[in-house]
C-alpha positions as CSV (number, residue, x, y, z in Angstrom):
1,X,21.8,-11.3,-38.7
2,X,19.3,-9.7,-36.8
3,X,20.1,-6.4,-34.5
4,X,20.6,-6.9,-30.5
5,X,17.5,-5.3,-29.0
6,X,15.1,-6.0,-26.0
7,X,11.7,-8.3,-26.0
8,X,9.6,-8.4,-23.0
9,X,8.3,-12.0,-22.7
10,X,5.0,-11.4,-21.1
11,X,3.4,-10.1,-24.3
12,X,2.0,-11.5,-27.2
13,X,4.1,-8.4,-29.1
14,X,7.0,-8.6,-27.1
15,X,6.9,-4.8,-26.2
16,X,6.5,-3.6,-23.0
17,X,3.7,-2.0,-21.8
18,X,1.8,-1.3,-18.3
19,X,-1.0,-3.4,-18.7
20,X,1.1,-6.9,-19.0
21,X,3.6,-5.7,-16.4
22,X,0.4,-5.2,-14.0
23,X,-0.7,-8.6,-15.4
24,X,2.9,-10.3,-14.5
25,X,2.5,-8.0,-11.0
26,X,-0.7,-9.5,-9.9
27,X,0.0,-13.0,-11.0
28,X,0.7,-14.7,-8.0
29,X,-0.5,-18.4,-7.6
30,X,-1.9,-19.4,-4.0
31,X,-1.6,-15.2,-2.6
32,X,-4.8,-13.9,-2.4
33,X,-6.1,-11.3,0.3
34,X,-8.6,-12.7,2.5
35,X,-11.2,-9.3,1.3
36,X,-14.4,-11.5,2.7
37,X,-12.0,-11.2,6.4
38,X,-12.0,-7.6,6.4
39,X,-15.8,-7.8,6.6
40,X,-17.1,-10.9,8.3
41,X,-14.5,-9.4,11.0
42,X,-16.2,-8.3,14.7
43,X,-15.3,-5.0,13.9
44,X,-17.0,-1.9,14.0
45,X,-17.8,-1.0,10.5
46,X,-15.6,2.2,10.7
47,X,-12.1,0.0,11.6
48,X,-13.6,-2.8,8.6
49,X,-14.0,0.4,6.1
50,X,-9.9,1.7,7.5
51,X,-8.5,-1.3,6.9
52,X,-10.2,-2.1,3.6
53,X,-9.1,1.3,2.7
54,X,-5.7,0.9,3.7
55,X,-5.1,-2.6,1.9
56,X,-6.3,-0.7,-1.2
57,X,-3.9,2.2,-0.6
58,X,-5.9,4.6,-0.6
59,X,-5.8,6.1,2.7
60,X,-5.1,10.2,2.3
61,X,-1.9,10.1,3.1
62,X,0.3,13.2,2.1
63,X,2.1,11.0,-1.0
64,X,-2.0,10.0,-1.8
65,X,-3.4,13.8,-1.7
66,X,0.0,15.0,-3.7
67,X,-0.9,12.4,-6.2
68,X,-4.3,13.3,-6.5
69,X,-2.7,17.0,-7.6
70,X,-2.7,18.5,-3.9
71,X,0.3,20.6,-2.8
72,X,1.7,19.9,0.4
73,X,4.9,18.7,2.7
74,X,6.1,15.2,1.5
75,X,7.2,14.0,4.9
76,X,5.3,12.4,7.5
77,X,3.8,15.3,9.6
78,X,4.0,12.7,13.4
79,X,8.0,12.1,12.9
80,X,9.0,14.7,10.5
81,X,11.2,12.1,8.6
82,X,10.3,10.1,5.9
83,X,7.5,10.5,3.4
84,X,4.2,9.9,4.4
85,X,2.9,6.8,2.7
86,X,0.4,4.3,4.1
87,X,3.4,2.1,4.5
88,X,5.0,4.6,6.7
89,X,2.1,5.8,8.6
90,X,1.1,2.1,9.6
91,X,4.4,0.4,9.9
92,X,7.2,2.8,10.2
93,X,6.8,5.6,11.6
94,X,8.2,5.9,15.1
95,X,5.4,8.3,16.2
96,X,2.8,6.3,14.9
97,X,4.1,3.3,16.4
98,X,4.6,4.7,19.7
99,X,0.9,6.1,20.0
100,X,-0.4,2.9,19.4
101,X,1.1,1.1,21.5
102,X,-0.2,3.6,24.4
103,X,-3.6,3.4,23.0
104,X,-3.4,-0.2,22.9
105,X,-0.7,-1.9,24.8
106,X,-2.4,-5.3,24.3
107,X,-0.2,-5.4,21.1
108,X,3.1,-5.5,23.4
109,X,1.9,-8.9,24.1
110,X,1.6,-9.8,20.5
Protein backbone atom coordinates (compact mmCIF):
# COMPACT_ATOMS: atom_id res chain seq x y z
CA UNK A 1 0.00 0.00 0.00
CA UNK A 2 1.25 3.13 -1.18
CA UNK A 3 1.90 6.31 1.38
CA UNK A 4 -0.85 9.24 1.57
CA UNK A 5 0.87 12.22 -0.10
CA UNK A 6 -0.12 15.20 -2.36
CA UNK A 7 -0.08 15.20 -6.51
CA UNK A 8 -0.74 18.32 -8.26
CA UNK A 9 -2.79 17.41 -11.39
CA UNK A 10 -1.71 20.03 -13.74
CA UNK A 11 1.68 18.48 -14.34
CA UNK A 12 2.95 15.87 -16.37
CA UNK A 13 5.10 14.98 -12.82
CA UNK A 14 2.50 15.60 -10.57
CA UNK A 15 4.67 18.14 -8.43
CA UNK A 16 3.97 21.41 -8.10
CA UNK A 17 5.74 24.06 -9.52
CA UNK A 18 5.23 27.92 -10.62
CA UNK A 19 5.29 27.54 -14.12
CA UNK A 20 2.04 25.06 -14.43
CA UNK A 21 0.37 26.96 -11.64
CA UNK A 22 0.82 30.17 -13.99
CA UNK A 23 -0.25 27.88 -16.79
CA UNK A 24 -3.59 26.75 -14.81
CA UNK A 25 -3.71 30.83 -13.85
CA UNK A 26 -3.84 32.05 -17.27
CA UNK A 27 -6.00 29.34 -18.68
CA UNK A 28 -9.15 30.86 -19.10
CA UNK A 29 -11.37 29.98 -22.25
CA UNK A 30 -13.34 33.01 -23.83
CA UNK A 31 -11.36 35.91 -21.25
CA UNK A 32 -9.06 37.64 -23.11
CA UNK A 33 -8.10 41.48 -22.68
CA UNK A 34 -9.07 43.57 -25.55
CA UNK A 35 -4.84 44.84 -25.72
CA UNK A 36 -5.64 46.05 -29.58
CA UNK A 37 -8.55 48.50 -27.48
CA UNK A 38 -6.07 50.15 -25.39
CA UNK A 39 -4.50 51.43 -28.64
CA UNK A 40 -7.00 51.87 -31.42
CA UNK A 41 -8.72 53.99 -28.48
CA UNK A 42 -9.17 58.09 -29.15
CA UNK A 43 -6.89 58.63 -26.56
CA UNK A 44 -4.01 60.63 -26.19
CA UNK A 45 -1.04 58.38 -26.34
CA UNK A 46 0.03 59.29 -22.71
CA UNK A 47 -3.63 57.88 -21.16
CA UNK A 48 -3.22 54.61 -23.94
CA UNK A 49 0.55 54.15 -22.49
CA UNK A 50 -1.28 54.50 -18.38
CA UNK A 51 -3.72 52.24 -18.93
CA UNK A 52 -1.62 49.67 -20.78
CA UNK A 53 0.70 50.09 -18.00
CA UNK A 54 -1.73 49.72 -15.36
CA UNK A 55 -3.46 46.47 -16.87
CA UNK A 56 0.09 45.02 -16.83
CA UNK A 57 0.59 46.08 -13.20
CA UNK A 58 3.21 47.79 -13.46
CA UNK A 59 2.49 51.19 -12.49
CA UNK A 60 5.18 52.44 -9.65
CA UNK A 61 3.11 52.02 -7.03
CA UNK A 62 4.77 51.96 -3.40
CA UNK A 63 4.14 47.78 -3.23
CA UNK A 64 5.82 47.95 -7.21
CA UNK A 65 8.95 50.19 -6.17
CA UNK A 66 9.35 47.97 -2.69
CA UNK A 67 9.33 45.01 -5.01
CA UNK A 68 11.74 46.24 -7.23
CA UNK A 69 14.08 46.47 -3.86
CA UNK A 70 13.11 50.21 -2.93
CA UNK A 71 12.54 51.15 0.66
CA UNK A 72 9.70 53.07 1.53
CA UNK A 73 6.10 53.41 3.48
CA UNK A 74 3.73 50.47 2.45
CA UNK A 75 0.54 52.43 2.70
CA UNK A 76 -1.07 54.52 0.25
CA UNK A 77 0.51 58.03 0.66
CA UNK A 78 -3.50 60.03 -0.60
CA UNK A 79 -5.56 58.05 2.30
CA UNK A 80 -2.89 56.85 4.58
CA UNK A 81 -4.70 53.47 4.96
CA UNK A 82 -4.16 50.58 3.01
CA UNK A 83 -1.23 49.56 0.97
CA UNK A 84 -0.65 51.14 -2.11
CA UNK A 85 -1.22 48.74 -4.93
CA UNK A 86 -2.49 49.59 -8.39
CA UNK A 87 -5.68 48.02 -7.17
CA UNK A 88 -5.89 50.46 -4.50
CA UNK A 89 -4.78 53.52 -6.15
CA UNK A 90 -7.35 53.01 -9.04
CA UNK A 91 -10.27 51.49 -7.28
CA UNK A 92 -10.14 51.88 -3.63
CA UNK A 93 -8.73 54.49 -2.37
CA UNK A 94 -11.07 57.08 -1.06
CA UNK A 95 -8.72 59.92 -1.96
CA UNK A 96 -8.18 58.76 -5.26
CA UNK A 97 -11.73 58.25 -5.89
CA UNK A 98 -12.75 61.54 -4.62
CA UNK A 99 -10.16 63.54 -6.86
CA UNK A 100 -11.49 61.99 -9.78
CA UNK A 101 -14.55 62.51 -9.55
CA UNK A 102 -13.81 66.44 -9.17
CA UNK A 103 -11.59 66.25 -12.13
CA UNK A 104 -14.11 64.58 -14.03
CA UNK A 105 -17.55 64.51 -12.76
CA UNK A 106 -18.81 63.08 -16.09
CA UNK A 107 -18.18 59.67 -14.33
CA UNK A 108 -21.14 60.49 -11.65
CA UNK A 109 -23.28 59.98 -14.60
CA UNK A 110 -21.78 56.59 -15.35
Amino acid sequence: MAPDGLTWKCSKAGVFDSRSFYEVLNDRPGVVFPWKSIWKAKAPPRVAFFIWSMAWGKILTSDNLMHRGYTMVGWCCMCQCDGETVDHLLIHCCAAVQCGVKETPELLKM
